[in-house]
C-alpha positions as CSV (number, residue, x, y, z in Angstrom):
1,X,-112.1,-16.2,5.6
2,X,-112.5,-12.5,6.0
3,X,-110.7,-12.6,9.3
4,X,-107.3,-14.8,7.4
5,X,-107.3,-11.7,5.0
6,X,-107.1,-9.2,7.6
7,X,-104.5,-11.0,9.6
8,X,-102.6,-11.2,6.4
9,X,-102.6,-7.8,5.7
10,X,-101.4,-6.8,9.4
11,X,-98.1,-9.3,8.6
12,X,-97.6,-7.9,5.7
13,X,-97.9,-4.4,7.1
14,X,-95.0,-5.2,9.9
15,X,-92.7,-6.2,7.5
16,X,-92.8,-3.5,5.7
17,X,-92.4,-1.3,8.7
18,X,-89.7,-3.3,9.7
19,X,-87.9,-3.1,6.8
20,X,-88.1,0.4,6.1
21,X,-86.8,1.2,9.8
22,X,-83.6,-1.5,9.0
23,X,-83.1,0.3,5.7
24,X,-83.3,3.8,7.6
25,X,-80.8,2.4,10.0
26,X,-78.5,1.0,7.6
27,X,-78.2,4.2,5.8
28,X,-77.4,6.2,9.1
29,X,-74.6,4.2,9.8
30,X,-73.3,4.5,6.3
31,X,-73.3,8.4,6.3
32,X,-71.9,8.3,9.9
33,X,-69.2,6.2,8.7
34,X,-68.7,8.7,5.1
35,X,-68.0,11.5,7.6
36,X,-65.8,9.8,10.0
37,X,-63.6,9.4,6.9
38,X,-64.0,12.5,6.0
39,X,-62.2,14.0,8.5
40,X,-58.4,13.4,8.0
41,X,-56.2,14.4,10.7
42,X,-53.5,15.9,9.4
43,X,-49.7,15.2,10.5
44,X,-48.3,17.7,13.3
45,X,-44.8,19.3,12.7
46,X,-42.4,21.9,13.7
47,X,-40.6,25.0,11.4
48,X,-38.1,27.1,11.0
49,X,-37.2,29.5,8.7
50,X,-33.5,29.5,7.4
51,X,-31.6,31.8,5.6
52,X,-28.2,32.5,4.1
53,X,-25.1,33.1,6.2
54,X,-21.2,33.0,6.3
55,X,-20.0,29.8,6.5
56,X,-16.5,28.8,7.4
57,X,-15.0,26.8,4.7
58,X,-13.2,24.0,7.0
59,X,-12.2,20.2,6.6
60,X,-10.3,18.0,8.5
61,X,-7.7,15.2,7.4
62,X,-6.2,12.2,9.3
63,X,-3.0,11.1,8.6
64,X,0.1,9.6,11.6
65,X,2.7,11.4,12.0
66,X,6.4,11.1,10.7
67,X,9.8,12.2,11.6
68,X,11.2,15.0,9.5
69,X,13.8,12.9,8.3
70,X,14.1,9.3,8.8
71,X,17.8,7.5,8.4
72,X,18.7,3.6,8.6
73,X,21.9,3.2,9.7
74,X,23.5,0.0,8.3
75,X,27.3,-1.0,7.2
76,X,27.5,-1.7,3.7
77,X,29.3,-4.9,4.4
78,X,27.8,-8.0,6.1
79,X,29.9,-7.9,9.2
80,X,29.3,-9.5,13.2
81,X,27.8,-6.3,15.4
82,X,30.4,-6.6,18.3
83,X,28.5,-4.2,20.6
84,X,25.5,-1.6,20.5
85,X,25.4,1.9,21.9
86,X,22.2,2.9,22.2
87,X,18.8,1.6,22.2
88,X,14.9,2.4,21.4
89,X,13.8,5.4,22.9
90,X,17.4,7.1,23.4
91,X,18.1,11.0,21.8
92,X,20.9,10.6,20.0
93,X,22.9,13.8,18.7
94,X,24.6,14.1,15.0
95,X,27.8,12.1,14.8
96,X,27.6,10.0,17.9
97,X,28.4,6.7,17.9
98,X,25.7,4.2,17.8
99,X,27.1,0.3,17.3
100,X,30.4,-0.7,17.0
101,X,30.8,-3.9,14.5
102,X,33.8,-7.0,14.1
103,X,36.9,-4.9,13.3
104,X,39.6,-8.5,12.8
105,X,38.5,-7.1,8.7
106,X,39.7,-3.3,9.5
107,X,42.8,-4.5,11.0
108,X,43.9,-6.8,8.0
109,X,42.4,-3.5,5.8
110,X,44.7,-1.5,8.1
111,X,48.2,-3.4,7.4
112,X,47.9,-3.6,3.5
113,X,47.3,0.0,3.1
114,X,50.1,0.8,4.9
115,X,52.3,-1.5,3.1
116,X,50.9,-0.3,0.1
117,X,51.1,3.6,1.2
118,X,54.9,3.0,2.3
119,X,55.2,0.8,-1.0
120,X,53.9,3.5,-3.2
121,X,56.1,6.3,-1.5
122,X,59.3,4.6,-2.0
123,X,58.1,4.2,-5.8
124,X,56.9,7.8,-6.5
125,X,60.9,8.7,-4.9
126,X,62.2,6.5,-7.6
127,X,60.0,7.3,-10.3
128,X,61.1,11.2,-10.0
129,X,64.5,10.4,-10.1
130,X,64.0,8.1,-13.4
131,X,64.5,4.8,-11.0
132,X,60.9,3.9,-11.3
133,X,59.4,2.9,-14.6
134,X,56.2,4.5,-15.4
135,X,53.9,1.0,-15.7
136,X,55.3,0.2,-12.3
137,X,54.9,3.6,-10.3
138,X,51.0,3.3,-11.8
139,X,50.7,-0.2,-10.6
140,X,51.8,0.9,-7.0
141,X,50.1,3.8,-7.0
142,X,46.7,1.9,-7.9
143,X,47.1,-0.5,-5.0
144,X,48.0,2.0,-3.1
145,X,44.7,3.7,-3.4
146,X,42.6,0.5,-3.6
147,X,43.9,0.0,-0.2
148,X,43.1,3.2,0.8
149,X,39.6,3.3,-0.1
150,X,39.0,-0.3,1.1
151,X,40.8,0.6,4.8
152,X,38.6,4.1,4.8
153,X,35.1,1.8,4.0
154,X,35.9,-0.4,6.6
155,X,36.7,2.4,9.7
156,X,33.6,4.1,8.2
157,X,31.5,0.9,8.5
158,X,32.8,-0.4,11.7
159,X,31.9,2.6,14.0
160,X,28.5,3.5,12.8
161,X,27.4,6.8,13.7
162,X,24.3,8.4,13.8
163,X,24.2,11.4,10.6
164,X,21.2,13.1,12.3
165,X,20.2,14.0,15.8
166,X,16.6,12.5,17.1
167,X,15.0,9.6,18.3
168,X,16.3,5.5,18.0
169,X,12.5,4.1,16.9
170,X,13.8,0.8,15.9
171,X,16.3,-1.5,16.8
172,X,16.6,-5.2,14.6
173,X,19.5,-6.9,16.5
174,X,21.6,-7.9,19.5
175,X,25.1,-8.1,20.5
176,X,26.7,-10.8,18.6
177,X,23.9,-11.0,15.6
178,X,25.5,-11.1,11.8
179,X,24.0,-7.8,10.1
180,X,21.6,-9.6,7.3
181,X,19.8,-6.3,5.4
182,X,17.7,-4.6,7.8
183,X,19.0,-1.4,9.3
184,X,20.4,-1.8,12.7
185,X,18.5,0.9,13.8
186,X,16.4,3.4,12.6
187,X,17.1,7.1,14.0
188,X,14.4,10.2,13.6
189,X,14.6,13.8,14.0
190,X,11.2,14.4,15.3
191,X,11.7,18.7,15.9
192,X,10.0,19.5,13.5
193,X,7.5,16.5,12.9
194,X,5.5,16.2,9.8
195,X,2.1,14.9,8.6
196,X,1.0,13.6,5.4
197,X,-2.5,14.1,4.3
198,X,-4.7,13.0,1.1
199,X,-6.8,16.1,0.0
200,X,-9.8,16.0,-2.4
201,X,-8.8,17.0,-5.8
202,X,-11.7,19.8,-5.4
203,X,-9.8,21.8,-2.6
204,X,-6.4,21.9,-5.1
205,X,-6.9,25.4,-5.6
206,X,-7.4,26.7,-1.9
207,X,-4.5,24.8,-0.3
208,X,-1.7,27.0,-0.6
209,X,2.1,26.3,0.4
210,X,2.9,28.0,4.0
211,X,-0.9,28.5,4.8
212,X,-1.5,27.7,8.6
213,X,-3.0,24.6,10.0
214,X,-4.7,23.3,13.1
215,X,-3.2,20.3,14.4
216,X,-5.1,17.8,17.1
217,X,-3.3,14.2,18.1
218,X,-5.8,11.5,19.4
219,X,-3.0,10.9,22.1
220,X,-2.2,14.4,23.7
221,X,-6.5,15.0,24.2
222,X,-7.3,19.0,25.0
223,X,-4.0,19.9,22.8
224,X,-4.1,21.9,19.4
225,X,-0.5,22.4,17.7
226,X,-0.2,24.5,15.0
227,X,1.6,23.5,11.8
228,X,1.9,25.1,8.2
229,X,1.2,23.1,4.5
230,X,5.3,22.8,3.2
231,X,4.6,20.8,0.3
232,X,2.1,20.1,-1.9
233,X,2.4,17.2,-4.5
234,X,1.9,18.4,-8.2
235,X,-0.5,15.9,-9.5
236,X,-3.8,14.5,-8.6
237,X,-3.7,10.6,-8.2
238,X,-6.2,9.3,-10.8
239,X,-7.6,6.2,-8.8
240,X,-8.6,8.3,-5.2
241,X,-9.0,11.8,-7.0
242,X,-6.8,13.4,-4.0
243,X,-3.5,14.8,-3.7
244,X,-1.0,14.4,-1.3
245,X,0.2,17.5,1.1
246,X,2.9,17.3,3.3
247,X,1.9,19.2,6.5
248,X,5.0,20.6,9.2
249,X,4.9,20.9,13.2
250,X,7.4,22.4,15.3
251,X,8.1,19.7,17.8
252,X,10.0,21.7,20.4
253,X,9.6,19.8,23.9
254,X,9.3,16.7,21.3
255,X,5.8,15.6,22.9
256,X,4.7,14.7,19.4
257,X,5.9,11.1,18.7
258,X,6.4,9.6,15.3
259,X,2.8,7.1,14.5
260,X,0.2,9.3,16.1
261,X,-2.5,9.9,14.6
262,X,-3.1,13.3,13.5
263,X,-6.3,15.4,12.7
264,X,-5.4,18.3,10.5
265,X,-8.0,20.7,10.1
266,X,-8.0,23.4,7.1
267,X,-9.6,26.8,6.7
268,X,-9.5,28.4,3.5
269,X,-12.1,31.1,4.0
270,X,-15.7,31.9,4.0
271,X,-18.5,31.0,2.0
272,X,-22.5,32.2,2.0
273,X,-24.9,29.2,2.1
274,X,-27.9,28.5,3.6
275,X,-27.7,26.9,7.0
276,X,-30.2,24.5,8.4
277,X,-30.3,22.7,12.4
278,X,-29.4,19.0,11.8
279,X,-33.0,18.2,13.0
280,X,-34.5,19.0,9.4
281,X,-31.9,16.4,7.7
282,X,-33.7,13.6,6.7
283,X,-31.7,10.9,4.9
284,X,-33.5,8.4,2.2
285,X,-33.7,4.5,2.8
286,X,-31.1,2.3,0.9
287,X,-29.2,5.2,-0.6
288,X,-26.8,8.2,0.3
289,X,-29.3,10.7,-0.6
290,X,-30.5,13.6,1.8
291,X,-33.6,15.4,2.0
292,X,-35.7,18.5,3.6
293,X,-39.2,19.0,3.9
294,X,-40.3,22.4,2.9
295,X,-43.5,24.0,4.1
296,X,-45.3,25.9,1.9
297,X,-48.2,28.6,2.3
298,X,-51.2,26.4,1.2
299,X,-50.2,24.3,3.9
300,X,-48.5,21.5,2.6
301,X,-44.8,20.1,2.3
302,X,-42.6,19.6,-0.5
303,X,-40.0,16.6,-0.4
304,X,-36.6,18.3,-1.7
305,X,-33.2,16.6,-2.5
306,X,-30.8,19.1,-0.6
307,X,-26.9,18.8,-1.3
308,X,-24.7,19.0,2.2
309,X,-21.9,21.0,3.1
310,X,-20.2,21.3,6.6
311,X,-21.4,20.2,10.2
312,X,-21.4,22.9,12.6
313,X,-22.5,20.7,16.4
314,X,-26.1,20.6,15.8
315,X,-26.5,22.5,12.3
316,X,-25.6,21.7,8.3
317,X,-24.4,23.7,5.7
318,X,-26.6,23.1,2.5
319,X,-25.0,24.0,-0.9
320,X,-28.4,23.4,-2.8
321,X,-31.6,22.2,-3.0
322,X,-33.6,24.9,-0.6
323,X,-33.7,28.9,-0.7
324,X,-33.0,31.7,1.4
325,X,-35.6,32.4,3.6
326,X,-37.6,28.7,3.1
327,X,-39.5,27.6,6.4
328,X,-38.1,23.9,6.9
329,X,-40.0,20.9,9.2
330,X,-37.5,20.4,11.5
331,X,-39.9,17.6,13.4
332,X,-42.5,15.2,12.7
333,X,-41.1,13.6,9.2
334,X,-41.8,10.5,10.3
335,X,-45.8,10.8,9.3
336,X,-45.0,13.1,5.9
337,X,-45.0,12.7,2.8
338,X,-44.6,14.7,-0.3
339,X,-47.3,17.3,-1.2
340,X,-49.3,16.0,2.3
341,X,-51.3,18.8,3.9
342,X,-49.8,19.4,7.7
343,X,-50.7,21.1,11.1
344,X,-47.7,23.6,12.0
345,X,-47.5,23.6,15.9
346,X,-44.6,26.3,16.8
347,X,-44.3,27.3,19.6
């Protein structure tokens, strides 16, 4: 009986051991655990500072390029084209003949006007003499000149001539077609050329008539012409909030064709703002919004709304939303958020 206690006791002794080293165990591995959180690594970036410098105010337009003036030549009347003169592609000079058209109606035109000129001379004779009533010298005389007007439209619309010199672009029939409405052919002077360009409506005030402009054409690669603003429309059109400007090239050796498509690029002076490498950009998810991450002295960032300007290669022009002299992340955004303690590694 005495020897049951003692065993008890021993048993009861073990546990108890047993359990205080578990608990002791259990508690180490908490507090290891506590610190291990406790240490929070914090993200890496790069810096720079930025400051304020002169910025050169430029944007670039797209339009295609035009003839300086563009003329369909046509007759008036809906006659056969008998033969053509030229074709797409030819430099034609001003006055040369272009298409000749059915002229059975110009010689018909041709014998009543002069019957009617030969009729009306013989009248006005009389009618100075007092052998011509009045009512019938004005009758002659008005056929005579209905003649004469119809005779003159016809030769005028039976040669067809070209009123400017340039470039055939367009040709809409053969020998032997019936003129139906569309010009016959469509002739362009093309020395100089001219551009027309949208503008925003917050650039009206800097685009000034006869300023210079920089001229680049997708198709002549490596070439910059320059050209000069020669018109600049009055009004701002309510639905794009731009205005149109009219842009000249001299198109000497007439390399320029009429449809390429033109870059025109506009300076209108300088303008201080910061300037930040494109690296520190960071644009938000789902919207049009841009953003820089600022470091500050305690060591964290701060996630600022920034407001672009130009693209210069691999930098921005910022109009707002940072200072002069700022130190920006310009690496390692990826990890950061805002007011998020950071490790600086510049080099």
């Amino acid at each position: 009986m005495k020897m049951n206690g003692i065993i008890r006791t021993l048993l009861v002794g073990g546990v108890c051991v047993a359990g205080v080293a578990c608990s002791g165990n259990q508690n180490a591995e908490k507090a290891a655990a506590e610190q291990q959180q406790a240490v929070v690594v914090k993200p890496k970036v790069t810096t720079q500072i930025v400051n304020v410098q002169d910025v050169e105010q430029q944007s670039v337009f797209t339009g295609n390029v035009e003839g300086f003036a563009v003329n369909n030549i046509a007759p008036q009347q809906p006659l056969r084209i008998k033969r053509l003169l030229v074709d797409v592609g030819d430099r034609v000079v001003a006055g040369q003949k272009v298409a000749e058209m059915d002229n059975s109606s110009l010689s018909q035109a041709k014998a009543q006007y002069e019957t009617n000129k030969a009729a009306f001379e013989r009248s006005n004779e009389l009618y100075k003499f007092g052998g011509e009533s009045k009512a019938a010298w004005e009758a002659t005389k008005a056929a005579y000149e209905v003649s004469k007007l119809t005779y003159e439209n016809l030769l005028e619309n039976t040669t067809l001539v070209s009123p400017v010199s340039g470039l055939i672009t367009a040709r809409n029939y053969d020998n032997g077609d019936m003129y139906g409405g569309q010009p016959i052919f469509v002739v362009q002077r093309i020395n100089p050329v001219k551009i027309m360009i949208n503008v925003s409506e917050a650039l009206y005030s800097y685009v000034k008539k006869g300023m210079k402009v920089d001229v680049a054409l997708d198709a002549l690669e490596g070439q910059t012409f320059e050209g000069k603003v020669t018109r600049i429309t009055p009004s701002i059109d309510a639905a794009t909030r731009t205005f149109a400007v009219e842009v000249q090239v001299a198109n000497g050796k007439e390399v320029i064709k009429p449809g390429m498509y033109a870059r025109v690029t506009m300076n209108y002076g300088t303008r201080k703002n910061i300037v930040v490498p494109d690296q520190a950009i960071v644009k938000m998810l789902g919207s049009g919004n841009r953003y820089i991450y600022v470091y500050k002295q305690d060591g964290t960032v701060s996630y600022q709304r920034v407001e672009l300007g130009r693209r210069m290669n691999d930098k921005y022009e910022i109009l707002s939303g940072i200072a002069d002299g700022d130190e920006v992340v310009t690496s390692g955004q990826n990890a950061l958020k805002d007011g998020i303690a950071v490790e600086r590694v510049n080099e």
